[in-house]
Phi, psi and omega in degrees: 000324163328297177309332185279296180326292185329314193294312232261344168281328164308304152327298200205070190319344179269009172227165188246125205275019185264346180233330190287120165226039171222044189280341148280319186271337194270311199069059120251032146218121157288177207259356212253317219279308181298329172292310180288002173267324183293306181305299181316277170352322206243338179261352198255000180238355176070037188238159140253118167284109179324170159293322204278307175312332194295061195225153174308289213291015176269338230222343175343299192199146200311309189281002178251294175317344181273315190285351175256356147328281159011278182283317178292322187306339169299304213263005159265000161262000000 
């Protein structure tokens, strides 16, 4: 989860992604913000994100965003 926060303070350092649970819905991730959080993701976690994942409620929050990380890294071993 670190690694995620790390990624996601690089983005926008003034917020806190350890409590914001509107980070799509908030408008503090742009669609410019989720394409480059999606590439930092699939290279530092070794994932592919589905298309079909690709929904706010994926994207909310540091802690939604961890558990389909997660849920995909399961499901490719």
């Amino acid at each position: 989860m670190e690694q995620l926060l790390d990624i996601l303070r690089e983005l926008h350092p003034e917020t806190d992604f350890e409590t914001e649970t509107r980070l799509v819905d908030g408008g503090v991730l742009a669609s410019f913000d989720i394409v480059m959080l999606i590439t930092r993701i699939e290279e530092e976690f070794d994932v592919v994100i589905p298309a079909k994942d690709i929904v706010p409620a994926n994207f909310n929050s540091a802690e939604a965003l961890y558990a389909l990380i997660t849920r995909i890294g399961e499901q490719d071993d």
